[in-house]
DRENTORKOL-3810 file (N, C-alpha, C; in nm, 4 decimals):
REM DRENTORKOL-3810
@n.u->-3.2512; n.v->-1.2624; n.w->0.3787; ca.u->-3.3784; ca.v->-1.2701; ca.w->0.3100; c.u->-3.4308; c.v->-1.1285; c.w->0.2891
@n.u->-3.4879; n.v->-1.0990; n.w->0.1502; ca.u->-3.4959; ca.v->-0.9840; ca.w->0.1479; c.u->-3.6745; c.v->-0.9778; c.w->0.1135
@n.u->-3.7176; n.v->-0.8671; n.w->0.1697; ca.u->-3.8655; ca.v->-0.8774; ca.w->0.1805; c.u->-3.8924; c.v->-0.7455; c.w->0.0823
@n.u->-3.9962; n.v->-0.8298; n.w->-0.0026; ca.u->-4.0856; ca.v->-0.7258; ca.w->-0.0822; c.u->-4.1963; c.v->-0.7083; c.w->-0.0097
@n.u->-4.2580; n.v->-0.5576; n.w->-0.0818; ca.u->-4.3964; ca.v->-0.5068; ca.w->-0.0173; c.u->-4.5127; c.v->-0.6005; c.w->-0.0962
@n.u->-4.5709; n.v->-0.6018; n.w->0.0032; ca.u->-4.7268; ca.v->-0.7229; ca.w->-0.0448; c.u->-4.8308; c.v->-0.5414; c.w->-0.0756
@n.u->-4.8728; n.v->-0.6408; n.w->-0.2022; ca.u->-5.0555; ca.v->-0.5107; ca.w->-0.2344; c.u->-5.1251; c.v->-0.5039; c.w->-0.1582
@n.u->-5.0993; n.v->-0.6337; n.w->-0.0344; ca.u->-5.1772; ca.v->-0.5993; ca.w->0.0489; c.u->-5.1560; c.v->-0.5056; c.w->0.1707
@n.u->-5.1088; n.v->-0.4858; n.w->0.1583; ca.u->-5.0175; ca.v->-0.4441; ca.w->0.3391; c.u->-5.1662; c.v->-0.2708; c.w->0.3616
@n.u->-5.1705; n.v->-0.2223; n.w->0.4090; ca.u->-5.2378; ca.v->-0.0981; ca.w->0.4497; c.u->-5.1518; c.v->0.0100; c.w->0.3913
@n.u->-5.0332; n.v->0.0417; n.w->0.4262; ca.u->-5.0096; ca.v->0.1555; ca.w->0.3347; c.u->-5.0325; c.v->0.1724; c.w->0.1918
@n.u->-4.9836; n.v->0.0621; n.w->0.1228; ca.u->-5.0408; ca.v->0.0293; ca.w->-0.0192; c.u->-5.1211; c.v->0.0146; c.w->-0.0711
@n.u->-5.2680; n.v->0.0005; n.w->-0.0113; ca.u->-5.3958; ca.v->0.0096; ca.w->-0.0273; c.u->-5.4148; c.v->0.1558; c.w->-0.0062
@n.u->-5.3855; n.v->0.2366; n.w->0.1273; ca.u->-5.3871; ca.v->0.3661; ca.w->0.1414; c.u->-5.3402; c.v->0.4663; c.w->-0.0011
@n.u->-5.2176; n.v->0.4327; n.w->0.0030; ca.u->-5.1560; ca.v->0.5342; ca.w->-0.0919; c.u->-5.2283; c.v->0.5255; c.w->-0.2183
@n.u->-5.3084; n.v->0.3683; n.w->-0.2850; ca.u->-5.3535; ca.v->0.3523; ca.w->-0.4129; c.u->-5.5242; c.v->0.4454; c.w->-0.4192
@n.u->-5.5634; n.v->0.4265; n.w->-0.3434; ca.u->-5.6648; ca.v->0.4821; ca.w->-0.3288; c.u->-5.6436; c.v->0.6756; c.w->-0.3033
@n.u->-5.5818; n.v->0.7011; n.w->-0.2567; ca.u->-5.5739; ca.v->0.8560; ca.w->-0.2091; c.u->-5.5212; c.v->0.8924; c.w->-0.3552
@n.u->-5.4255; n.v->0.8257; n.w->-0.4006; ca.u->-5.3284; ca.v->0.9174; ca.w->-0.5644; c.u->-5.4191; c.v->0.8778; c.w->-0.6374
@n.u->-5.4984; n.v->0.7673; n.w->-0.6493; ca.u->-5.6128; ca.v->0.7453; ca.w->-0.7524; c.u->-5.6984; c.v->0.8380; c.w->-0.7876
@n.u->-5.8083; n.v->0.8450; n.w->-0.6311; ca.u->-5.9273; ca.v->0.9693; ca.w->-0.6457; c.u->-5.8779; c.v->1.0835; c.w->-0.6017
@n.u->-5.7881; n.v->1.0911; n.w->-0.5899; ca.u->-5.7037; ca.v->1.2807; ca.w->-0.5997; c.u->-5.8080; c.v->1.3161; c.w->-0.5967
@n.u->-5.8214; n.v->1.3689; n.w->-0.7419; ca.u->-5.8504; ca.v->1.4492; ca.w->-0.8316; c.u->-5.9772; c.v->1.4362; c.w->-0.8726
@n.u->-6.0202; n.v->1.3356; n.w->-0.8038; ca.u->-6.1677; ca.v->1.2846; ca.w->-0.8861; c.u->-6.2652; c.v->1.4087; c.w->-0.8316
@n.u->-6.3925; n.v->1.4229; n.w->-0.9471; ca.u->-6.4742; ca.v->1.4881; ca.w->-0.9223; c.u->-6.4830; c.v->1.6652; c.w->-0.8855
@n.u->-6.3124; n.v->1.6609; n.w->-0.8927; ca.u->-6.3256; ca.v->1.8071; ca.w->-0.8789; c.u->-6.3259; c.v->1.9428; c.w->-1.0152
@n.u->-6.3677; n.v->2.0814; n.w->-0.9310; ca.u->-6.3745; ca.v->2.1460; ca.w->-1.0085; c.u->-6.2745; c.v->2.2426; c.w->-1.0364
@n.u->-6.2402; n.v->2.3035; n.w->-1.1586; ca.u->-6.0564; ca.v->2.3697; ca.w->-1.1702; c.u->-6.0634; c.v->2.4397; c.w->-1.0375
@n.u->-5.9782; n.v->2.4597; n.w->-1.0522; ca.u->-5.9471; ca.v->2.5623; ca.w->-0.9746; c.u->-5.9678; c.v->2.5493; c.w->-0.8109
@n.u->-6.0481; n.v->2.4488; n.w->-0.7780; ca.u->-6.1378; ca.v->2.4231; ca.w->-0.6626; c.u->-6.1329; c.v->2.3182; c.w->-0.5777
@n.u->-6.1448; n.v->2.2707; n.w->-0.4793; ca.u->-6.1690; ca.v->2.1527; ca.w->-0.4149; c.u->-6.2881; c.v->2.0941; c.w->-0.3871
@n.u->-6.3164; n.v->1.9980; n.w->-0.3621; ca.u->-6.5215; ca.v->1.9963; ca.w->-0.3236; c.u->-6.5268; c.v->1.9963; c.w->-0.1757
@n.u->-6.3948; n.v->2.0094; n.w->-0.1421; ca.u->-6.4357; ca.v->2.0852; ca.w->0.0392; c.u->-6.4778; c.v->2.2661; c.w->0.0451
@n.u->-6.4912; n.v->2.2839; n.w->-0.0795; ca.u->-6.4817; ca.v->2.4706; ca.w->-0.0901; c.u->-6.6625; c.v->2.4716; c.w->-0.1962
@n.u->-6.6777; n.v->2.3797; n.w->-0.1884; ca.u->-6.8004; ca.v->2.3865; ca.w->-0.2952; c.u->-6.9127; c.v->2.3855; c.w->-0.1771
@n.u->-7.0199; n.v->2.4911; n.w->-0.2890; ca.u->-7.1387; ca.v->2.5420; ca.w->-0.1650; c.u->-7.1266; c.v->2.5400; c.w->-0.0468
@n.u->-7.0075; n.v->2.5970; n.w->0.0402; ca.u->-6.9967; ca.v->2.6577; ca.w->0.1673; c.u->-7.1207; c.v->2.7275; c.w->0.1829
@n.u->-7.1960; n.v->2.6951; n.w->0.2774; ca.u->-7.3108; ca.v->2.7945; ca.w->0.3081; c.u->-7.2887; c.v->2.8782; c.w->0.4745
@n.u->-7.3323; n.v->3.0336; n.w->0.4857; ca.u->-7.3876; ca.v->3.1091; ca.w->0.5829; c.u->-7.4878; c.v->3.1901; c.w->0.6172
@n.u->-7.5114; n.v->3.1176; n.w->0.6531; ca.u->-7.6940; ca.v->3.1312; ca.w->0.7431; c.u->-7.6634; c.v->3.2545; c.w->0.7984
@n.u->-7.7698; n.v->3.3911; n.w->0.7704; ca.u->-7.7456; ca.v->3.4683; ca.w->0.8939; c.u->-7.9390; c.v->3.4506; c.w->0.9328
@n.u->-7.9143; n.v->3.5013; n.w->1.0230; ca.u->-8.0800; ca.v->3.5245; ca.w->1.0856; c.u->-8.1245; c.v->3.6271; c.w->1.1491
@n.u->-8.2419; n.v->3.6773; n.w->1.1014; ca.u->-8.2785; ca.v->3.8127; ca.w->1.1149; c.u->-8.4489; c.v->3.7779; c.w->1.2080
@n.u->-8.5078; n.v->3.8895; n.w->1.2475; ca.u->-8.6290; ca.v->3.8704; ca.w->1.2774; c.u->-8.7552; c.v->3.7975; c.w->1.2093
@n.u->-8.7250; n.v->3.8707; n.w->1.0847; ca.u->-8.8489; ca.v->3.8304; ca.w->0.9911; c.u->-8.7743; c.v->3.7292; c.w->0.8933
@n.u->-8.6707; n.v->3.7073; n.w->0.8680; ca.u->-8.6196; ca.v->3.6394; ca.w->0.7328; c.u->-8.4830; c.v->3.5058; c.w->0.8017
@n.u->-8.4626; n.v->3.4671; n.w->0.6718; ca.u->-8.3279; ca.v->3.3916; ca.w->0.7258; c.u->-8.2407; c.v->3.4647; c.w->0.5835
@n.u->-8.1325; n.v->3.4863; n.w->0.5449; ca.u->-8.0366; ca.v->3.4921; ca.w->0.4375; c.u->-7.8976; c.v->3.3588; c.w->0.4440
@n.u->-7.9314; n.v->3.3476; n.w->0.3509; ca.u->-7.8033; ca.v->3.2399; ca.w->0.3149; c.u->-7.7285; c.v->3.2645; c.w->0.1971
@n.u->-7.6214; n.v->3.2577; n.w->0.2046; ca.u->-7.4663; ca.v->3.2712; ca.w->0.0871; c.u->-7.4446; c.v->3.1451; c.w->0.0612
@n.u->-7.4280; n.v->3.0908; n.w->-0.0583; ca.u->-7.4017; ca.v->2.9456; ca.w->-0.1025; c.u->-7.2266; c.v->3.0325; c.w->-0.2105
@n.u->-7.1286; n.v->2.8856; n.w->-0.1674; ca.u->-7.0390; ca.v->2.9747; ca.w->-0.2781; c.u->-7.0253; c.v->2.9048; c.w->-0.3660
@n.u->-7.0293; n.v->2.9140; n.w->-0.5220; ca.u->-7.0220; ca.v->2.8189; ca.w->-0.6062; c.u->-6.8860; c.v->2.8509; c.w->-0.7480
@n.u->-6.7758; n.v->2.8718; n.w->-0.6867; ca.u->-6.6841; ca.v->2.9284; ca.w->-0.7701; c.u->-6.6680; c.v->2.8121; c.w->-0.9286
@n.u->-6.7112; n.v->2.8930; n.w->-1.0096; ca.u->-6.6861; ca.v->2.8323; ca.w->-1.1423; c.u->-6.8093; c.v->2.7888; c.w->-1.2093
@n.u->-6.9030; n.v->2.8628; n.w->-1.1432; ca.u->-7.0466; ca.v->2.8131; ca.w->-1.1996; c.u->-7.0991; c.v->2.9463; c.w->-1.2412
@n.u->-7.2067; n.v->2.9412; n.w->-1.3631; ca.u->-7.2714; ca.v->3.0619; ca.w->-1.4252; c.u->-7.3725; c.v->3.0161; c.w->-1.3424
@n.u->-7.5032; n.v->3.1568; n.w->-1.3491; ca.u->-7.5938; ca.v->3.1679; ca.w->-1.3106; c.u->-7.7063; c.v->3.0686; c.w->-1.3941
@n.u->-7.6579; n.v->3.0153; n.w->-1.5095; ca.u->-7.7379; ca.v->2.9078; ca.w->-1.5528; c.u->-7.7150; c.v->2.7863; c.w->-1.5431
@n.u->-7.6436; n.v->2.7584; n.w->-1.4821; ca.u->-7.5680; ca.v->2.6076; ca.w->-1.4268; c.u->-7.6908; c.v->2.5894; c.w->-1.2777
@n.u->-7.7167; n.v->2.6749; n.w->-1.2610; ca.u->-7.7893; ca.v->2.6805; ca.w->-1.0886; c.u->-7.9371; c.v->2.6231; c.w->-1.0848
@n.u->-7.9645; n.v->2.5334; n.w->-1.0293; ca.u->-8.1247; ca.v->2.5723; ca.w->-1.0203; c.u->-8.1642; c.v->2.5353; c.w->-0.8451
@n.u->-8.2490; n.v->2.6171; n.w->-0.8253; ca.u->-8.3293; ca.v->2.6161; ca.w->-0.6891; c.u->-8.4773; c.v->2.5714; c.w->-0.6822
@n.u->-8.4998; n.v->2.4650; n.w->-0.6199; ca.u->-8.6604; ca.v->2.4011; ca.w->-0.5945; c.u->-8.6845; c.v->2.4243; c.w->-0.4687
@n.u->-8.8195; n.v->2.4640; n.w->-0.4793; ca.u->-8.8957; ca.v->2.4717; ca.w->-0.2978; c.u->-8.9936; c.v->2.3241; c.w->-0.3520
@n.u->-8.9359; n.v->2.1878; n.w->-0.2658; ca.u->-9.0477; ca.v->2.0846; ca.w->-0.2305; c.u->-9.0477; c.v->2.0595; c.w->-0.0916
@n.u->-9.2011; n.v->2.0068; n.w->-0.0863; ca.u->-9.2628; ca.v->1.9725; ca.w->0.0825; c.u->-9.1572; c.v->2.0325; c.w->0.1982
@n.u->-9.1602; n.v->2.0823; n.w->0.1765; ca.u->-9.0716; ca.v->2.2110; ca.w->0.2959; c.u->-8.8989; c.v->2.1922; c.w->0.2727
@n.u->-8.8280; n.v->2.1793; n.w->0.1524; ca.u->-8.6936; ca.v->2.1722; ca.w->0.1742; c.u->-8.6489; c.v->2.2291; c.w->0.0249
@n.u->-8.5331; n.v->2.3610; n.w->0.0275; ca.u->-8.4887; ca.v->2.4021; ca.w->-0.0409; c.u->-8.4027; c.v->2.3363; c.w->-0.1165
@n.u->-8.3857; n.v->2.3029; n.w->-0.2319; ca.u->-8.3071; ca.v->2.2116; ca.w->-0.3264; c.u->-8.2530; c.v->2.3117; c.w->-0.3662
@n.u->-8.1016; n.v->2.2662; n.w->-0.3656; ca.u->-7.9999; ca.v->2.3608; ca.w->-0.4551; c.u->-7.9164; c.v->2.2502; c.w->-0.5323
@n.u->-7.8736; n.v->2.2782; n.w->-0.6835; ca.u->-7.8091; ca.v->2.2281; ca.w->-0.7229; c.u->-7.7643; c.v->2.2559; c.w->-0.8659
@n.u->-7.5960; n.v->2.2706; n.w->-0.8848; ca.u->-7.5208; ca.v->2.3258; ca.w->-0.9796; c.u->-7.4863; c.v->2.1974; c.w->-1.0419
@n.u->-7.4584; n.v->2.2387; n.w->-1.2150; ca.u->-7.4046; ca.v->2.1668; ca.w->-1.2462; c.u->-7.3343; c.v->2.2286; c.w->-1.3882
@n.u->-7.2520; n.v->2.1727; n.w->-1.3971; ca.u->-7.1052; ca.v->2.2846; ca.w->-1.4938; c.u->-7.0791; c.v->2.1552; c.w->-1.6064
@n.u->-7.0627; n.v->2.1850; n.w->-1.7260; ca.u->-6.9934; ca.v->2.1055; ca.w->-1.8657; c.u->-6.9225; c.v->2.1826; c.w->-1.9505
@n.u->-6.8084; n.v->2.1624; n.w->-1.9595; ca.u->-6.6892; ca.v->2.2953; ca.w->-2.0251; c.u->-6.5959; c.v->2.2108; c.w->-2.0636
@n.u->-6.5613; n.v->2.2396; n.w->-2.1766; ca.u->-6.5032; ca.v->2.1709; ca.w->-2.3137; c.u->-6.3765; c.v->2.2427; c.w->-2.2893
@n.u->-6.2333; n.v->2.2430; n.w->-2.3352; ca.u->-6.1814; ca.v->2.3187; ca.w->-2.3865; c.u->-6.0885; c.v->2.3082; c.w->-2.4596
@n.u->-6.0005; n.v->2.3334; n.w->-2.5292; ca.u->-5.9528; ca.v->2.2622; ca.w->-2.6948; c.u->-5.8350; c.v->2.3558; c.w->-2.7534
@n.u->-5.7280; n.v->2.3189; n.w->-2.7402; ca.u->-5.6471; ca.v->2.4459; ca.w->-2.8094; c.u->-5.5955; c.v->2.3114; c.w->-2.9802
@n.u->-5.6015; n.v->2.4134; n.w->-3.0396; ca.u->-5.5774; ca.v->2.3848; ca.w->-3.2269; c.u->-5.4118; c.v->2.4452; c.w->-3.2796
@n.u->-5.3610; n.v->2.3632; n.w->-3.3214; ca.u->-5.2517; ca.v->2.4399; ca.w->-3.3887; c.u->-5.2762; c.v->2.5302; c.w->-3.4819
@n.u->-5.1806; n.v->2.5750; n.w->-3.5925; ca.u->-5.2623; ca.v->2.6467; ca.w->-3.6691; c.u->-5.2744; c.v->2.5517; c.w->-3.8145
@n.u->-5.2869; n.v->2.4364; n.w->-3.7884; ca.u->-5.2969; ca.v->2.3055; ca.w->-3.8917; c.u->-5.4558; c.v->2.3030; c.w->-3.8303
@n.u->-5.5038; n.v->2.2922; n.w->-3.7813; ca.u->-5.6339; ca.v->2.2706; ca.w->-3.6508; c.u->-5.6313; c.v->2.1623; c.w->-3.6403
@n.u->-5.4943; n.v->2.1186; n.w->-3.5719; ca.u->-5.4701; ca.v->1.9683; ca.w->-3.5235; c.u->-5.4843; c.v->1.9933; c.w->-3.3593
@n.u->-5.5773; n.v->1.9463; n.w->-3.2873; ca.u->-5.5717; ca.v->1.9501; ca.w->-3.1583; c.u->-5.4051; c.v->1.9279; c.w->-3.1318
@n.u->-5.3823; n.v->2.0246; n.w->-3.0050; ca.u->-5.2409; ca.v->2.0101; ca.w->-2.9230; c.u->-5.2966; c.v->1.9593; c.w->-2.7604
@n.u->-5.3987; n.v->2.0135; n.w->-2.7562; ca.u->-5.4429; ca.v->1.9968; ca.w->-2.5732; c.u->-5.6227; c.v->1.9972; c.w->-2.6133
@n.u->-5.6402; n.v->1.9120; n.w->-2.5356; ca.u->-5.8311; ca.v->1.9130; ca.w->-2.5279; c.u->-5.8522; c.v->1.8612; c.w->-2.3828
@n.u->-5.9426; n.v->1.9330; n.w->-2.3747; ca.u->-5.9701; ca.v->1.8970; ca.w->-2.1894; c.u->-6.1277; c.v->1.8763; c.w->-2.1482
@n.u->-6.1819; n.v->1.8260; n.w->-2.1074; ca.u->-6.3290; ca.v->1.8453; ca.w->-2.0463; c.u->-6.3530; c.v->1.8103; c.w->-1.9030
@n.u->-6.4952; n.v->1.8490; n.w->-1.8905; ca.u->-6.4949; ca.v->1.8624; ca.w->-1.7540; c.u->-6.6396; c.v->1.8420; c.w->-1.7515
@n.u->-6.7346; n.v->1.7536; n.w->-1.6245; ca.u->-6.8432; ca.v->1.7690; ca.w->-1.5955; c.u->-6.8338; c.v->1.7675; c.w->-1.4285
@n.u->-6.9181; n.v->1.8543; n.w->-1.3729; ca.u->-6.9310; ca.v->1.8330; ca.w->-1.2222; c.u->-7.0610; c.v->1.8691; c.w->-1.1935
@n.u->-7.1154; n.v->1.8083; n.w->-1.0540; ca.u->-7.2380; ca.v->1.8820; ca.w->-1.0383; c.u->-7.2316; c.v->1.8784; c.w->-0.8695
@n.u->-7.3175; n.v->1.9426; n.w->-0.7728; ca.u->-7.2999; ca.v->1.9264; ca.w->-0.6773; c.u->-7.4411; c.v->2.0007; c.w->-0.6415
@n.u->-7.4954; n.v->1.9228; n.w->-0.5216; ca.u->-7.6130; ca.v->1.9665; ca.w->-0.4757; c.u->-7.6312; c.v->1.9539; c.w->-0.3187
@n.u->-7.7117; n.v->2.0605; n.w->-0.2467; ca.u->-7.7725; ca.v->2.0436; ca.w->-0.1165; c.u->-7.8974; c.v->2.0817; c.w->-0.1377
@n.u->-7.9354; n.v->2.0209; n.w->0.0205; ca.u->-8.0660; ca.v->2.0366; ca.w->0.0668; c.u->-8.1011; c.v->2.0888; c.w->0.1651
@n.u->-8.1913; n.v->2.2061; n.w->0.2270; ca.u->-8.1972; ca.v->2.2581; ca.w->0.3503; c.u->-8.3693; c.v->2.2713; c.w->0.3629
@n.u->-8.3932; n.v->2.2235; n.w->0.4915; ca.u->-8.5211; ca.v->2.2550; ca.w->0.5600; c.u->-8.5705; c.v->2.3767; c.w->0.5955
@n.u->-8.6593; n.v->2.4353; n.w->0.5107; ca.u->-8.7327; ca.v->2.5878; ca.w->0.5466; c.u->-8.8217; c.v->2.5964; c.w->0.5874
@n.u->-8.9319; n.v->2.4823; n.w->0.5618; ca.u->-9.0571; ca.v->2.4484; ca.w->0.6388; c.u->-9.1658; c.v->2.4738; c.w->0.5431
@n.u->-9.2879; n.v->2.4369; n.w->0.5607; ca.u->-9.3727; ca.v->2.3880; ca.w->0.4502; c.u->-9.4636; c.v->2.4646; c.w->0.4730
@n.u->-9.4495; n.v->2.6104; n.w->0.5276; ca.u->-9.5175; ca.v->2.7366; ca.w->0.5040; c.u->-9.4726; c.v->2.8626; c.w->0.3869
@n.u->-9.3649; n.v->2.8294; n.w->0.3582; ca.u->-9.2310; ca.v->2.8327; ca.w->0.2805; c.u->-9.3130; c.v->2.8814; c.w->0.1467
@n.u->-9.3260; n.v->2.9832; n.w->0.0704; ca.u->-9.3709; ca.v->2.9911; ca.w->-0.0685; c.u->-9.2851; c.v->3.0013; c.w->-0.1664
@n.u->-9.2661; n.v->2.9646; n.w->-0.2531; ca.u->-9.1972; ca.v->2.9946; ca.w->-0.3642; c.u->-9.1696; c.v->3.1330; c.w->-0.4162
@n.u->-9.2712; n.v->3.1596; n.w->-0.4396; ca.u->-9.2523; ca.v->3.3081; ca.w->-0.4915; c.u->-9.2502; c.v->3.4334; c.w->-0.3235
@n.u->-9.2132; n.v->3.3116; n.w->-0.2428; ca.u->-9.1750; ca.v->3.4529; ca.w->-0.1029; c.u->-8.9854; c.v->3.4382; c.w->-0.1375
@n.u->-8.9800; n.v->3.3566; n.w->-0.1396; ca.u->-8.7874; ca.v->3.3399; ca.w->-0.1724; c.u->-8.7507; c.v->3.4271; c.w->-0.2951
@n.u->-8.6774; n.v->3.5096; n.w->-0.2365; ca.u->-8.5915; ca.v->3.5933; ca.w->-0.3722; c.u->-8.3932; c.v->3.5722; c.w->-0.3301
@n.u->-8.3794; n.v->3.5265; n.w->-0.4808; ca.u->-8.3088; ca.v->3.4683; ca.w->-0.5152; c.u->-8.1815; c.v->3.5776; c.w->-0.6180
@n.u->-8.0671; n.v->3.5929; n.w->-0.5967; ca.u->-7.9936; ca.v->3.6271; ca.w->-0.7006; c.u->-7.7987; c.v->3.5837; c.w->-0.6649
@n.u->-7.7229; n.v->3.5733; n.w->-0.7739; ca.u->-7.6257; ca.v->3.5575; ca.w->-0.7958; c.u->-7.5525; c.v->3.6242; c.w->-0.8707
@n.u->-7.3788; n.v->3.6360; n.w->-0.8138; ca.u->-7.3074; ca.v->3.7522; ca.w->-0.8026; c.u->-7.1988; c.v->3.6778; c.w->-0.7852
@n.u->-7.0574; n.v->3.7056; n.w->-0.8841; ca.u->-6.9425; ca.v->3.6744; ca.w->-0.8233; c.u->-6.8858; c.v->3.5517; c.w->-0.7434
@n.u->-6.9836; n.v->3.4255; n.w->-0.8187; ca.u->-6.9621; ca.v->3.2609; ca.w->-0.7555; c.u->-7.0907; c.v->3.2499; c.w->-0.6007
@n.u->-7.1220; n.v->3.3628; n.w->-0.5937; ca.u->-7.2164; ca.v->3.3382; ca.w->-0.4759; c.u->-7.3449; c.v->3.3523; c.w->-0.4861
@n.u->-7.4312; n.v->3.2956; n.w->-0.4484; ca.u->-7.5916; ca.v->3.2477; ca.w->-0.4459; c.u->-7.6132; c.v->3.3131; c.w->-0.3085
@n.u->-7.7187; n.v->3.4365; n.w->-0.3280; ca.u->-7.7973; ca.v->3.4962; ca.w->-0.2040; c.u->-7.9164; c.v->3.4173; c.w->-0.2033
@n.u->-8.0063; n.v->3.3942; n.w->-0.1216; ca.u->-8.1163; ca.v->3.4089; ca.w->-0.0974; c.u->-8.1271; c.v->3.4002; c.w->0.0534
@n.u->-8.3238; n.v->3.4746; n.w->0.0291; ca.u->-8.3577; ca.v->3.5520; ca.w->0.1390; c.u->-8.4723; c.v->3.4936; c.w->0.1504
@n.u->-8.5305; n.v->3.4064; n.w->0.2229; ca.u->-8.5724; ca.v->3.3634; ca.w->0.2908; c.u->-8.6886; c.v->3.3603; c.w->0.4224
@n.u->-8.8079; n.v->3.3878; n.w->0.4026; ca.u->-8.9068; ca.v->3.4622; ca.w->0.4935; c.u->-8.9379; c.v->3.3382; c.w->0.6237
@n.u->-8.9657; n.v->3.4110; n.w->0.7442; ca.u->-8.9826; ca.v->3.3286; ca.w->0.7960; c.u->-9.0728; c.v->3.3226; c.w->0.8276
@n.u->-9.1781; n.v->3.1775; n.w->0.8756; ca.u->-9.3310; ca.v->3.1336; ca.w->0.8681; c.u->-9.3635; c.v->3.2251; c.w->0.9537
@n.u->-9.4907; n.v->3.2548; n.w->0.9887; ca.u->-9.5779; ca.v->3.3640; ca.w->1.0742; c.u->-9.5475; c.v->3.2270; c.w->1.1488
@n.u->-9.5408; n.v->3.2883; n.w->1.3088; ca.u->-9.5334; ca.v->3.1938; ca.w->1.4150; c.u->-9.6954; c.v->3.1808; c.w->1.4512
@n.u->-9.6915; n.v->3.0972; n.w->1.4939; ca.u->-9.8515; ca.v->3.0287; ca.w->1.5275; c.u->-9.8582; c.v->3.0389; c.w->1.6919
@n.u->-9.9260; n.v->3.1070; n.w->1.7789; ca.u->-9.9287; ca.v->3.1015; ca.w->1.9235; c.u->-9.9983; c.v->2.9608; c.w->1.9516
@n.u->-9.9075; n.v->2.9049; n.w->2.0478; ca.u->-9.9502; ca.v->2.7536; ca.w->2.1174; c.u->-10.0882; c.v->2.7889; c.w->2.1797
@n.u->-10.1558; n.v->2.6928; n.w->2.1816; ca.u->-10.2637; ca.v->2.7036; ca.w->2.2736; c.u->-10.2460; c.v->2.6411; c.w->2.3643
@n.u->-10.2193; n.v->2.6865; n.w->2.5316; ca.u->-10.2242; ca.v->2.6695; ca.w->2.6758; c.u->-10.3076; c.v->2.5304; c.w->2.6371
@n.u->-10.2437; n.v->2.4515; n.w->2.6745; ca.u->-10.3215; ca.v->2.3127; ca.w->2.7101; c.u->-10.3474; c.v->2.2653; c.w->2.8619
@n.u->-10.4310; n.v->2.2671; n.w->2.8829; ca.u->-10.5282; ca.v->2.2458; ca.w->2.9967; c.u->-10.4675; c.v->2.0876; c.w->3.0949
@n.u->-10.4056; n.v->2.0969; n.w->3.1764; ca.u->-10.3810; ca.v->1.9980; ca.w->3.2504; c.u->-10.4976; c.v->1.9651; c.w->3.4116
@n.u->-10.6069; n.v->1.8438; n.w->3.3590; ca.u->-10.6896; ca.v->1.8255; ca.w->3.4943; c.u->-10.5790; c.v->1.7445; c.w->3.5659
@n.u->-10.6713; n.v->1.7658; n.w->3.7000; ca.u->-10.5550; ca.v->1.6470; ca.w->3.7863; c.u->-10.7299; c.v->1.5320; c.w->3.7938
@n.u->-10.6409; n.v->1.4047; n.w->3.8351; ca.u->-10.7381; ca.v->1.2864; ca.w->3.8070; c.u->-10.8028; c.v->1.3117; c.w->3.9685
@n.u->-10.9162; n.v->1.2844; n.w->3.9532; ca.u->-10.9601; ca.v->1.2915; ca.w->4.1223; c.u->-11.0329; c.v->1.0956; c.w->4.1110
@n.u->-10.9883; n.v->1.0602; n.w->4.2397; ca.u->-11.0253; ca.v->0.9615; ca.w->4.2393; c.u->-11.1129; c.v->0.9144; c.w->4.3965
END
């Protein structure tokens, strides 16, 4: 008796799914495990962070300060088209991706305190940090009874 593979079995579900979304959602050249890698450094007065966004212009980018959390988010649309010299398409390709995070800065946070620039797939910004507020000693009575 000779046994065929069932669609169902687990490897065959495995393998259909992994060769399917390969490829899904990614950007050339890139993986979306390599998209906006971020590093935090931290300084006294500031925080700096590196976002890496390989394959994105500086107008693909936008950055929001809401209720205390930095919004980042790219998004890329690129056509590309080779013509014989009939201008009969031979190859046409497109592409849309977008990818976004979110990070907590705190809701002392100003907009115009964040300075912002991009360089070579990477997103700086610099980041001020809130004036610390001294606790006020809270007063512990003991109960007398």
């Amino acid at each position: 008796m000779m046994l065929t593979p069932s669609i169902f079995s687990n490897n065959f579900m495995d393998d259909f799914f992994r060769d399917a979304f390969r490829d899904f959602g990614r950007m050339p050249h890139t993986s979306m495990n390599s998209l906006m890698n971020t590093d935090v450094k931290e300084y006294d007065d500031k925080y700096e962070m590196a976002l890496e966004l390989p394959g994105y212009k500086k107008e693909d980018i936008q950055a929001e300060l809401k209720d205390g959390y930095l919004y980042i988010q790219a998004k890329h649309n690129e056509e590309k088209d080779v013509k014989d010299d009939n201008g009969r398409f031979i190859h046409k390709e497109r592409f849309t991706g977008k990818c976004q995070r979110s990070f907590y800065v705190g809701e002392d946070v100003k907009q115009e305190d964040i300075l912002a620039s991009f360089e070579n797939g990477i997103l700086n910004l610099q980041i001020p940090k809130a004036a610390s507020v001294p606790e006020v000693e809270e007063r512990k009575y003991i109960a007398i009874q």
